[in-house]
C-alpha positions, -999 to 999 in steps of 0.1 A, spaced: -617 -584 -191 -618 -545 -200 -653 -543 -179 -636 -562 -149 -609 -538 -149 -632 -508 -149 -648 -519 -127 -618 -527 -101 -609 -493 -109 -638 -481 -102 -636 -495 -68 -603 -481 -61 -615 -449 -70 -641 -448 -49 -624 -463 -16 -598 -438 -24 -623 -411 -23 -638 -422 6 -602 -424 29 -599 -388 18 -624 -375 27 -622 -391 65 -583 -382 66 -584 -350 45 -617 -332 58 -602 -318 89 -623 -295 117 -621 -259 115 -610 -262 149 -574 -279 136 -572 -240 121 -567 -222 155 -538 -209 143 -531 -181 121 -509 -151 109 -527 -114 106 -513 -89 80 -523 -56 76 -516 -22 76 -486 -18 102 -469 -48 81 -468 -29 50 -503 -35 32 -517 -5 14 -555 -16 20 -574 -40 38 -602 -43 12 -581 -71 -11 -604 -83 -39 -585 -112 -54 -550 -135 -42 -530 -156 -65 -499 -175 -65 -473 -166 -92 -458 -192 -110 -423 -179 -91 -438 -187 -57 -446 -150 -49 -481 -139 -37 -499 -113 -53 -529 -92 -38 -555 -73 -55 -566 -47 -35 -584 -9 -40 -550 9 -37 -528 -11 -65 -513 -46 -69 -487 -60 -41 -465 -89 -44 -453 -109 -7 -427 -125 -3 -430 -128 34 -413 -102 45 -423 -74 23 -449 -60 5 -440 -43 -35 -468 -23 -45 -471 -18 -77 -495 17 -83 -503 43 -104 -466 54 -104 -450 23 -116 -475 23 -147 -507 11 -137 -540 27 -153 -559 29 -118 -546 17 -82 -582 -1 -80 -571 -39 -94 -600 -62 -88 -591 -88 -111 -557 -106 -119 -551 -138 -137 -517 -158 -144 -502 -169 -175 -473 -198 -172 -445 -177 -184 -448 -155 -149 -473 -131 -163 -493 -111 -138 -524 -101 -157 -543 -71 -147 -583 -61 -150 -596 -25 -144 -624 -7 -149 -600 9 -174 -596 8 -212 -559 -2 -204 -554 -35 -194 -518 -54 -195 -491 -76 -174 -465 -70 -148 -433 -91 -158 -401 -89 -142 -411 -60 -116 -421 -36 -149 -454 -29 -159 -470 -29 -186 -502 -15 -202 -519 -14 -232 -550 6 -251 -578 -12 -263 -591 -4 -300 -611 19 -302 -649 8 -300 -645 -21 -281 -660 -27 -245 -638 -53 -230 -651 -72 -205 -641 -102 -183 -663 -126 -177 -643 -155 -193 -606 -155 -195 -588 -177 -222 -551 -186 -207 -523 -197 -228 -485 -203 -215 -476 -165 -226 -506 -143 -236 -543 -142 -219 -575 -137 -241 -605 -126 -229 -643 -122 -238 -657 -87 -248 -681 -67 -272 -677 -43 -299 -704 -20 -309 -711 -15 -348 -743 -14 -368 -751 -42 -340 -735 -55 -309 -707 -79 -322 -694 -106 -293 -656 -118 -297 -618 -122 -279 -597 -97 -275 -559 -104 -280 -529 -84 -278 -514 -78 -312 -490 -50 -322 -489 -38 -282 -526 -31 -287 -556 -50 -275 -571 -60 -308 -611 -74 -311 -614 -106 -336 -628 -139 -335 -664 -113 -337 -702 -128 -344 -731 -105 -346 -747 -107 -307 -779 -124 -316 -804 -136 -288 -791 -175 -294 -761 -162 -278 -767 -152 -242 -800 -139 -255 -821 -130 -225 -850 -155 -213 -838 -183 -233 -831 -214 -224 -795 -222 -248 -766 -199 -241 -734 -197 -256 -696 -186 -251 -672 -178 -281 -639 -199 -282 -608 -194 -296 -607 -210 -334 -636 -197 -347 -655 -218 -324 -692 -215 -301 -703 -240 -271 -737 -238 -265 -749 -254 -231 -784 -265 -221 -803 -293 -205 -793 -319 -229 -769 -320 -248 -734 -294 -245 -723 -290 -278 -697 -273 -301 -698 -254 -333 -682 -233 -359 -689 -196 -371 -711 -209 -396 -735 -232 -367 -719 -264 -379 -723 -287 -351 -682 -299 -347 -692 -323 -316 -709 -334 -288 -699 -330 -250 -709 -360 -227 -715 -361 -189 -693 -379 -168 -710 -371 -135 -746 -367 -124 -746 -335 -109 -765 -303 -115 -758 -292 -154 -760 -255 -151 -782 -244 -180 -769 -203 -184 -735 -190 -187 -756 -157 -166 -755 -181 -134 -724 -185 -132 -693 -162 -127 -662 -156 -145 -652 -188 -166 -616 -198 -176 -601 -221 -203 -563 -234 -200 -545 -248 -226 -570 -245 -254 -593 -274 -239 -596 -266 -202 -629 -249 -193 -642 -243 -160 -667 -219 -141 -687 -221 -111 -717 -208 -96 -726 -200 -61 -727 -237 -51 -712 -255 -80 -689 -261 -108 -687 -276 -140 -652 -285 -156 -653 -295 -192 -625 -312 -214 -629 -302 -246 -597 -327 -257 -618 -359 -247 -653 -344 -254 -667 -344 -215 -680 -326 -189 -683 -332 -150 -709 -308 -128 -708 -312 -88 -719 -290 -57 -690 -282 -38 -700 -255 -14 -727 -253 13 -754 -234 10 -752 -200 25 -766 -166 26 -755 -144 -4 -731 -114 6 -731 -87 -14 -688 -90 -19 -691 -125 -30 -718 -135 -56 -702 -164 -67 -675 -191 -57 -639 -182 -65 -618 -212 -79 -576 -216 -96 -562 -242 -110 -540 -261 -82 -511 -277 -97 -516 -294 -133 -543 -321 -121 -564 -302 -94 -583 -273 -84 -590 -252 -56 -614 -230 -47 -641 -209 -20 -666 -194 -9 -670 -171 23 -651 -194 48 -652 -229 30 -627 -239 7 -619 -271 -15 -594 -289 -37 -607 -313 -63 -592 -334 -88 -604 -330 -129 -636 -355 -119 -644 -329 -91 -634 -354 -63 -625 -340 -33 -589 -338 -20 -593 -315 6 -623 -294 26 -621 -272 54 -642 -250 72 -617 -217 80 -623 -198 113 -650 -169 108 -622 -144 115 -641 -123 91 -660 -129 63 -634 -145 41 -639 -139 0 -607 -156 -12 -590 -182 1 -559 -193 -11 -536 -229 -10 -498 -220 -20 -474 -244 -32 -457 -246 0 -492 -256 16 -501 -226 33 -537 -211 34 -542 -178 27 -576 -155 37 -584 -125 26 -618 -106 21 -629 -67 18 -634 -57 55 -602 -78 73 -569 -74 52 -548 -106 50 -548 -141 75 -523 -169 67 -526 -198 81 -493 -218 79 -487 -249 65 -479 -264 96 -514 -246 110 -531 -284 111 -507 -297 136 -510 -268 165 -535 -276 191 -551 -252 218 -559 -259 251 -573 -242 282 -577 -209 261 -578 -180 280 -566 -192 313 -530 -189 329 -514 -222 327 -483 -219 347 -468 -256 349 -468 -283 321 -450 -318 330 -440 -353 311 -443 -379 337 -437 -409 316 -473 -424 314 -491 -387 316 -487 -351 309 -499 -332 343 -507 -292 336 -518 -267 362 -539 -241 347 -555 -209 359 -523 -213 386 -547 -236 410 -556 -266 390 -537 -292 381 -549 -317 352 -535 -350 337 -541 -361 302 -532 -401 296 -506 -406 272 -531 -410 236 -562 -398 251 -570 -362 234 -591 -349 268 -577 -337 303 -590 -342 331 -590 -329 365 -569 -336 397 -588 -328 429 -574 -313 454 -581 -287 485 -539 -278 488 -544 -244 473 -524 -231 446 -504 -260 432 -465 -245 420 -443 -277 421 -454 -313 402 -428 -342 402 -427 -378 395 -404 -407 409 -412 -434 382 -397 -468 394 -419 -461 419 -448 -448 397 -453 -421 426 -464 -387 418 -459 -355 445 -469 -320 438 -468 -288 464 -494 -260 469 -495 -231 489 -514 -253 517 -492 -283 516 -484 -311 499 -499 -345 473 -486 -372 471 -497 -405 459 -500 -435 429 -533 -426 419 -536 -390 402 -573 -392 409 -569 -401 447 -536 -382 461 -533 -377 497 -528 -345 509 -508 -335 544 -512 -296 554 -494 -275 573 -494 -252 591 -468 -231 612 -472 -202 642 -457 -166 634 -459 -149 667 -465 -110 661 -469 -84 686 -479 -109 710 -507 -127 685 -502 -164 674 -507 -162 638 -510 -192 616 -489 -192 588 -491 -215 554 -458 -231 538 -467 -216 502 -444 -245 488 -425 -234 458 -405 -264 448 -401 -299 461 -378 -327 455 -377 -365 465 -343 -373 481 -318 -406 476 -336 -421 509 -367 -416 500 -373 -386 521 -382 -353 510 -373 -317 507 -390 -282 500 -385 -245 495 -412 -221 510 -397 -189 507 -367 -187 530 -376 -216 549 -362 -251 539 -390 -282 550 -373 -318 551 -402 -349 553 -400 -381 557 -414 -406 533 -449 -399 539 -444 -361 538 -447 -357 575 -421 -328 587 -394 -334 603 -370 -300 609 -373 -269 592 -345 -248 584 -357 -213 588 -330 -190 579 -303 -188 554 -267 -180 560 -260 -158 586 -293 -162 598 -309 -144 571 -333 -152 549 -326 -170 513 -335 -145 494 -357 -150 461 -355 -190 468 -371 -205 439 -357 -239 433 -339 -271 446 -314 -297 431 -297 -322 443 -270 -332 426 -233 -349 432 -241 -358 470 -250 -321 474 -282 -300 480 -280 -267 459 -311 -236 466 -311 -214 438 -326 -179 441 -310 -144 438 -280 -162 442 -260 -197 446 -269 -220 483 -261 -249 492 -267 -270 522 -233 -281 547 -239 -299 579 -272 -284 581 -265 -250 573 -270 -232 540 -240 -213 529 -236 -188 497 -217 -203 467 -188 -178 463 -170 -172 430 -201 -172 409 -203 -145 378 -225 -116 382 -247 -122 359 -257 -158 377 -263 -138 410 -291 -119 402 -316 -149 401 -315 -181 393 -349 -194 384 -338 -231 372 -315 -260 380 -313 -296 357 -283 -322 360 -267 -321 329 -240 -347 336 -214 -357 365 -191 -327 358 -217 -299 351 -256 -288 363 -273 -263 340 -282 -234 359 -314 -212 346 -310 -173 346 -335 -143 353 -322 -128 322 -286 -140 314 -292 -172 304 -281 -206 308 -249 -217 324 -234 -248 326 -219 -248 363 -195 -269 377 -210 -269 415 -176 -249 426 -162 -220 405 -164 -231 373 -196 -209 354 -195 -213 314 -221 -196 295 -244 -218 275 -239 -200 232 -276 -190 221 -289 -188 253 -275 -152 257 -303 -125 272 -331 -149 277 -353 -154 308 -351 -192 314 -382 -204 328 -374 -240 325 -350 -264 307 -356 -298 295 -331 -321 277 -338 -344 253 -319 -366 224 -287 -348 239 -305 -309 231 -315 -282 255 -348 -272 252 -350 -237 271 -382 -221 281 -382 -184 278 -392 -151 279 -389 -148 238 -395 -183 223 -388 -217 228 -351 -226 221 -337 -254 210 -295 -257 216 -274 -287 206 -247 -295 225 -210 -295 215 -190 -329 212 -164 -315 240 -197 -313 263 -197 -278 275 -199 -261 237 -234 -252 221 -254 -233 195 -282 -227 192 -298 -250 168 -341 -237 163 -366 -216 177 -400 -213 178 -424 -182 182 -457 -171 182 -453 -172 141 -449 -212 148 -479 -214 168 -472 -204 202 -497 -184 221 -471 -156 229 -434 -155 232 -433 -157 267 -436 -193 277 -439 -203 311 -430 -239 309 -426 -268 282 -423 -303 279 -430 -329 252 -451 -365 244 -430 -380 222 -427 -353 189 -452 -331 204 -437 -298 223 -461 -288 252 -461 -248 258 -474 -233 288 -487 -196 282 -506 -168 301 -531 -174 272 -535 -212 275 -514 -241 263 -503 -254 230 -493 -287 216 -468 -282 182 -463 -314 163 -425 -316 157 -419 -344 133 -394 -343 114 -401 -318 82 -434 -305 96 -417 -272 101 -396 -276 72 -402 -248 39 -387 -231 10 -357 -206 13 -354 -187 -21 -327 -159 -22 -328 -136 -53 -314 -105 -65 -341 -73 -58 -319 -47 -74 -333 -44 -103 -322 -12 -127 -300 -9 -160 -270 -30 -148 -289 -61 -138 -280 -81 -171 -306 -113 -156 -315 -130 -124 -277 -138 -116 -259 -111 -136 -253 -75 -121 -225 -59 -151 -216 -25 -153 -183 -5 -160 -159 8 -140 -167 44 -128 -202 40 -130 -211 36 -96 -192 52 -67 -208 28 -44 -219 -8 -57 -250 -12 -34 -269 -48 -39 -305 -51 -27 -312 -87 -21 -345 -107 -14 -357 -134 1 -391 -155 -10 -398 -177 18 -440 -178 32 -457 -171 51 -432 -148 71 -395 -140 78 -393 -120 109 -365 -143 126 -347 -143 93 -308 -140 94 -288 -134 65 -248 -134 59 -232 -127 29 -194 -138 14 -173 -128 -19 -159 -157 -32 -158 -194 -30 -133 -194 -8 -140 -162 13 -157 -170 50 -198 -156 54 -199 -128 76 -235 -120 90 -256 -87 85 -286 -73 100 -299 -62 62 -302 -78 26 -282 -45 14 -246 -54 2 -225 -18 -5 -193 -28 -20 -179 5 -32 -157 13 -61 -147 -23 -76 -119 -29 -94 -123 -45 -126 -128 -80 -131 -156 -109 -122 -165 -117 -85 -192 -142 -67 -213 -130 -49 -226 -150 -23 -254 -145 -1 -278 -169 24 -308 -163 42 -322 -189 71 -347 -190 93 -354 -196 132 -356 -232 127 -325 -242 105 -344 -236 67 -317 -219 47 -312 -207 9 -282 -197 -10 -281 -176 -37 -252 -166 -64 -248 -135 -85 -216 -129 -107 -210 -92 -108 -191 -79 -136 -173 -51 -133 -161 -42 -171 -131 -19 -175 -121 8 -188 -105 11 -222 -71 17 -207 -80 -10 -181 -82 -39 -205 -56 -67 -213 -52 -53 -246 -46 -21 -238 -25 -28 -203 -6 -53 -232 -2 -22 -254 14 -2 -227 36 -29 -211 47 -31 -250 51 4 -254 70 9 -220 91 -22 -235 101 -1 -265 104 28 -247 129 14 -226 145 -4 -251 146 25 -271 157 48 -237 183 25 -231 198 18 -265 202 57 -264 217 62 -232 243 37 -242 249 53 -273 251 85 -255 274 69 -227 296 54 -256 292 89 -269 301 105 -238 328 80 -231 346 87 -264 340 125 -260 353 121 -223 385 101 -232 387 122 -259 386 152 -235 408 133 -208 435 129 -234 428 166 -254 432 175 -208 461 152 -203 480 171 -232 472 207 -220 483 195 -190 513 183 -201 519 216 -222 512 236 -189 535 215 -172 559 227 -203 549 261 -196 558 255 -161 591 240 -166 598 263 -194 636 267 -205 636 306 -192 622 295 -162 646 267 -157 679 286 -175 670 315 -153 675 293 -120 700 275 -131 720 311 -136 707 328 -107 724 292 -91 754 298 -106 755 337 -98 757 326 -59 784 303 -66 805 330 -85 798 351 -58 806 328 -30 779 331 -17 772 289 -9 744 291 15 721 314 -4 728 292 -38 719 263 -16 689 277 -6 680 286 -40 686 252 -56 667 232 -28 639 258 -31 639 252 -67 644 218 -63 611 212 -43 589 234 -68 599 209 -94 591 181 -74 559 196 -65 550 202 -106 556 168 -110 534 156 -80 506 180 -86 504 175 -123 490 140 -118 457 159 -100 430 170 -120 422 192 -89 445 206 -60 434 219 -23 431 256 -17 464 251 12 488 231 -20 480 260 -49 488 287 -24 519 266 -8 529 265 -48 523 301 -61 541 312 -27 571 288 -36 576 298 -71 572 332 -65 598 332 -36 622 317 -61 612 343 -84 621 369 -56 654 358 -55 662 359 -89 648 394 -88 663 401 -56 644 441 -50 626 445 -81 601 423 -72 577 421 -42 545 402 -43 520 392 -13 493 363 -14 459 375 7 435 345 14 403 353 25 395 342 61 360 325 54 378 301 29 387 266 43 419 258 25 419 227 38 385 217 21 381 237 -9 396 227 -38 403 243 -73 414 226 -110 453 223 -110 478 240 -129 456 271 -132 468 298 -112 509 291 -117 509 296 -151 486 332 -148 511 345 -121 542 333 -137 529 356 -170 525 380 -143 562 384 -132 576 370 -167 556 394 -193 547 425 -166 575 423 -142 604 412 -162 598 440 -191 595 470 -168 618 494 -159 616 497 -120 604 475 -91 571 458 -99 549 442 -74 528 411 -78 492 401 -60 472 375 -54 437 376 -38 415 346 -25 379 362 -17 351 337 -3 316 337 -24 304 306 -7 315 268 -1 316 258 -33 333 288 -48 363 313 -48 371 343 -67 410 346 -72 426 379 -85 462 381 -98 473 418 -106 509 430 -114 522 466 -122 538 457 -151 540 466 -186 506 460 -189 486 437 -219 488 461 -247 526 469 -245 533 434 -242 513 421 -274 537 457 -291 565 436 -279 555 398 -288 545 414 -324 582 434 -326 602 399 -317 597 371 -333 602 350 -305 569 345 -291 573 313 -279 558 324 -246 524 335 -256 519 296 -262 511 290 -225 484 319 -222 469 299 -253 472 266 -236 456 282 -201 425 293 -225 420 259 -243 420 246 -206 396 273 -193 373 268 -224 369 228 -214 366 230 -181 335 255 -184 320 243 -218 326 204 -211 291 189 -192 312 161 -175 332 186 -160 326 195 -122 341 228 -126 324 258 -137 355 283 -142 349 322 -149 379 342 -171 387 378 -173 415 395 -183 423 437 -186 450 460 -188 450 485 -158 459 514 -179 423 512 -196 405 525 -165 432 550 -157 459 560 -180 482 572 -153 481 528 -141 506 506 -157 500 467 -151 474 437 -158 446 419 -135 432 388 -144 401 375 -125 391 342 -122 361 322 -101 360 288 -97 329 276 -89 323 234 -81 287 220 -98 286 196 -73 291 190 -38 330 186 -29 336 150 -17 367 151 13 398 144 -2 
């Protein structure tokens, strides 16, 4: 049973092998299309020695002036400057862990991990070499020599940062001895494989045999490690190498070995000795020589092999993940060959092919702008249409009739047959300067009318046939007989014929007219027309576009098809395919029907043979381009141009904490700047990228993959940024960016201060209470301290002299009849008292009520001294009496010591001023002088009689004074001064007191 199941495997095996290698083993010619990189794209060299594929998708490129990594859109070099021992890399090799290996001719071999490199020193007295390479998932190993006594052969490994030399034997001539027939190769483990003729075998350091290889395969068993080039063993049990034809892959896990010729034979060159070959994957290998290249599986079975294009002469040739094919050699810099390379096919190369048309059954093409050719529906060859017509510019189809009509500078074809079309010239008379002068139609575009009948442009001149193409009327001139300028096409559409050219026609009762109302933009030349639906036409621009067009006013730009050149439009699964002068576009329509985007592109990176496309249409998924260069089928099923969109971060200095994490501290960076990259082969010249901050935020677009963000404020924000390419491939990519703050910027410390600033105002406000309490009992305290002064000056006002003295000066008129003046007297006196009482509820009186009072009481005063006392009361001019005000019960009492203690004790007339004088709004200076006795005799007298009872209102006037200028809360600021006249001048008798009141604040209006 286990023989019959060997053997049906066996068979599967083999009929597998044999379908791929007839489905697989494509022509070079299926390679016609390719990429160049060089110089102007950002390559330091063209002479490339090695290409690779890093285990991140990257590619990297050997090459005489330092290592470069692609992402297809830039090239990194790494050189000399970065850390590298020499710019002149000719060897690289891989490790799983992302690794990029280096070999030099330099004692300083090492890695670049992470964009950093890294370089270390060999021992001293060892001559590394690399002709095998031993590759584990983090570290590489490689053969070399150290030279003692004798040549000793071992591996070097990094250990300590340095590369150390162990795993040594003495280099005797069994092991790659010269002229002998065994060879041998030091393993890791202590371990030596010897090859020869029969058998490959395995021992220790001491020549214990461990095992025995066997041969899986009957190919050539190469019999010296010195044929062969450099060798490599993965895993510990992996071990290929090849020769110039051939390789051998041995398995050192189940003890076997396969040999097979994969390469043609070919002339040596001196930059390629032997075949180059990678692993591919974890179960195949690729590899090449010159311009061949394979992929095999572990038995050596072929999976693919091509023959490239002889661009140059190719040394490396590389397969990516993604499936595209990279060239490279010493002489012609870097050729991709994308992925979807296989599926673009060239045709006519080299010649103009101007018109390229679906008919249902066939695809008709005109190329070198006279021929027209038809290629059957699955038939891979076109042939030609004969014709004598001239010049073919219009082909069209009518299919219920399966009838096919094309126009030519000559005339017309028209016909079932493609290979037998009838053709009807014509040919019409210019009469110049009296000479008949045959003129040719030079038909430009032709249509089949609702009856059958037919119509075509030729310049200015409109032709109408009948069925069978035979004229009928021309129309030879446009509106206001002249010409239609720049006629180029025809449509008829809604009962209506329309004549594009540098402008909007249409046909009316047999007369063309100009469409008015049109934009601009549409008026400069229309170059196509296409029914779109019953409401709307699309109308082709030279330049602005498509439009949608109503067939009236109505003109509404077609979004994506902005600035383009439309050469011709074709719709299909409810898309706008657009023809232009950069690309083929493909726009989706909205589901209001007159909205769009634009949906894919495609451009000479895709496979067309310039961006300028003169026409398209399409077999089924195949998209037919018509260039000045030839035509070009691209295969458009669905995920043939479908790849990998990989953002990542490029910034890469001390605040990039990983691959997603950018942290750093506030204040560190004025301006946040964020390089970004994209990894998406083989190029990225249509690429568009938009970035957003936030989930929620909306993308905004940017021409770059530089984000500047400025100063951030603390905290943690998304990034979020998205790269996608011409044909809707796309790639998002998230970095959190940290932005740490400050000390005083943390929760702890913002918790700290909203704490303190609690306290504090705790603490503020618990001592402006007490201080308001405080002030409150020192004010009431004050108000009642003020409320009994003022109730003591009131005293003082109303004293008993004061009072007994009216009373008798009353009664004194009575005795001496004299009634009026005593009634005079006691309403006078009446009225003062009244007016103590009023006022003395004020804490402050108007300038106009303390004169009115001073002038009162010393009136009554006059008449009690009848002549022996005059006073006067000057107010300064500048003071408004009716707005200033002054503390009450102030002045009376100073005045009435005036006449009481300086008048009243002299012997004589005295005299008694008072003078307002302005200092400014908010203060008066008021003097009060007599030419009494004066201060000094007085205080004689009051110390002479004991009754002193009147020296208690000067006391009271000073405690009030005092308060009033000491107390905070007061509003008043009140300056005292009192002097005896006689102390200036002894011949003066008399006292002046000078006061000022001055008001802290501004006066409110009474």
């Amino acid at each position: 049973m286990n023989a019959l199941c060997n053997v049906i495997l066996r068979f599967r095996r083999a009929v597998l092998f044999l379908l791929l290698q007839t489905v697989l083993l494509p022509l070079h010619a299926q390679f016609e299309h390719y990429i160049s990189l060089g110089n102007r794209e950002g390559m330091p060299s063209n002479n490339i020695y090695q290409l690779l594929e890093g285990t991140d998708g990257f590619i990297w490129i050997g090459t005489n002036r330092g290592l470069v990594r692609y992402d297809g859109r830039t090239f990194r070099v790494f050189t000399t400057r970065d850390g590298l021992p020499t710019n002149d890399i000719w060897q690289m090799e891989i490790t799983p862990d992302g690794k990029v290996w280096f070999i030099s001719r330099s004692k300083r071999w090492g890695y670049i991990w992470k964009d950093r490199v890294y370089s270390f020193q060999a021992a001293e007295g060892t001559i590394p070499s690399s002709s095998f390479f031993f590759i584990d998932r983090d570290n590489l190993r490689f053969e070399g020599g150290k030279r003692q006594n004798t040549l000793l052969s071992g591996i070097f490994a990094l250990r300590d940062n340095v590369w150390q030399f162990e795993d040594s034997l003495a280099y005797p001539e069994s092991i790659r001895g010269v002229g002998l027939d065994m060879r041998g190769l030091i393993l890791p483990g202590r371990k030596v494989m010897y090859t020869g003729t029969d058998p490959v075998y395995i021992t220790d350091f001491e020549n214990n045999r461990l095992f025995t290889l066997r041969n899986k395969g009957n190919g050539p068993m190469l019999t010296s490690f010195r044929e062969v080039g450099l060798g490599r063993l993965w895993d510990g049990y992996l071990l290929m190498y090849m020769s110039r034809e051939s390789a051998t892959l041995f398995n050192l896990r189940d003890k076997s070995f396969v040999s097979r010729k994969l390469f043609d034979s070919s002339e040596t060159q001196v930059f390629q000795g032997f075949a180059e070959y990678q692993r591919y994957g974890a179960h195949y290998f690729q590899g090449s020589k010159y311009n061949q290249f394979v992929i095999v599986d572990s038995n050596l079975n072929f999976i693919e092999k091509h023959n490239f294009p002889e661009i140059y002469p190719a040394a490396h040739i590389l397969k990516d993940r993604g499936g595209n094919y990279w060239m490279a050699g010493p002489q012609g810099g870097l050729t991709v060959f994308p992925h979807y390379s296989l599926d673009v096919q060239r045709y006519f190369n080299g010649e103009k092919v101007t018109i390229v048309c679906q008919t249902g059954k066939e695809l008709i093409v005109v190329a070198g702008g006279n021929t027209p050719y038809v290629r059957t529906n699955g038939d891979t060859l076109f042939k030609r249409i004969k014709h004598t017509i001239d010049f073919v510019i219009s082909v069209n189809s009518y299919a219920p009739e399966n009838l096919y009509y094309m126009g030519g500078r000559l005339g017309t074809l028209y016909g079932n047959d493609l290979h037998n079309l009838r053709e009807v010239r014509y040919t019409y008379v210019n009469v110049k300067s009296g000479l008949r002068l045959p003129v040719h139609p030079n038909i430009k575009d032709m249509i089949r009318l609702p009856d059958g009948s037919y119509m075509a442009l030729s310049g200015s001149r409109l032709h109408f046939f009948d069925r069978n193409l035979q004229t009928r009327y021309d129309i030879v001139y446009g509106p206001g007989r002249h010409y239609i300028y720049g006629a180029r096409k025809l449509l008829y559409w809604n009962n209506t014929l329309y004549i594009g050219g540098d402008g909007m026609y249409r046909l009316h009762n047999d007369s063309v007219q100009v469409v008015p109302g049109l934009p601009e933009s549409m008026q400069k030349g229309i170059l196509y027309l296409l029914p779109f639906s019953k409401e709307y036409m699309l109308v082709g621009t030279d330049g602005s576009g498509v439009y949608l067009y109503d067939g009236a006013q109505r003109a509404i730009p077609v979004a994506g098809s902005e600035g383009f050149v439309i050469n011709k439009i074709v719709l299909r699964n409810r898309a706008m395919w657009i023809a232009t002068d950069n690309g083929v576009h493909r726009i989706e329509a909205g589901p209001d029907g007159h909205s769009s985007y634009l949906a894919e592109s495609f451009y000479m990176e895709d496979g067309l043979l310039s961006n300028n496309v003169n026409s398209i249409d399409f077999t089924g998924d195949t998209l037919w381009a018509a260039h000045d260069q030839g035509l070009v089928a691209l295969n458009l099923s669905r995920g043939k141009y479908r790849t990998s969109i990989r953002p990542f971060l490029d910034t890469r200095d001390i605040y990039r904490i990983n691959d997603s994490t950018y942290a750093l501290t506030y204040g560190d960076l004025e301006n946040i700047e964020l390089d970004f990259g994209v990894l998406a082969l083989p190029v990225q010249k249509y690429m568009t990228y938009s970035f957003k901050l936030g989930e929620n935020a909306g993308w905004f677009t940017s021409a770059t993959t530089t984000l500047s963000l400025g100063k951030m404020n603390p905290g943690e924000q998304y990034i979020y940024f998205r790269a996608a390419d011409q044909h809707g491939n796309s790639g998002q990519f998230r970095l959190l960016l940290q932005v740490r703050p400050l000390w005083y910027q943390t929760f702890w410390a913002k918790a700290g201060l909203v704490l303190l600033i609690i306290l504090l105002a705790t603490g503020v406000t618990l001592l402006l209470r007490l201080r308001a309490e405080r002030r409150q009992k020192a004010a009431l305290s004050l108000k009642g301290r003020m409320s009994e002064l003022e109730l003591q000056a009131l005293r003082s006002q109303m004293n008993p002299h004061f009072v007994f003295n009216s009373l008798n000066a009353i009664q004194f008129f009575v005795i001496k009849n004299k009634v009026e003046l005593s009634e005079a007297y006691l309403a006078k006196f009446s009225k003062l008292v009244r007016m103590f009482f009023e006022y003395s509820r004020y804490d402050s009186l108007l300038l106009e009520q303390e004169i009115d009072l001073l002038e009162r009481y010393l009136e009554i005063e006059k008449l009690r001294f009848e002549d022996k006392l005059s006073y006067r009361v000057e107010v300064d001019e500048r003071i408004d009496t009716e707005e200033m005000e002054i503390p009450s019960m102030i002045l009376q009492p100073i005045v009435e010591n005036a006449v009481n203690h300086g008048i009243f004790h002299k012997r004589g007339n005295g005299r008694v001023e008072v003078v307002f004088t302005y200092i400014n709004d908010n203060s008066v200076h008021v003097q009060v002088k007599d030419d009494g006795v004066g201060i000094h005799a007085m205080r004689e007298m009051y110390r002479n009689d004991t009754r002193n009872y009147r020296s208690r209102s000067s006391e009271v006037l000073k405690e009030r004074l005092k308060i009033l200028s000491e107390n905070k809360l007061s509003k008043w600021q009140v300056k005292y001064s009192i002097r005896d006249l006689g102390e200036e001048d002894p011949g003066l008798t008399g006292t002046q007191v000078d006061i000022e009141f001055i008001y802290k604040a501004e006066r409110d209006a009474r």
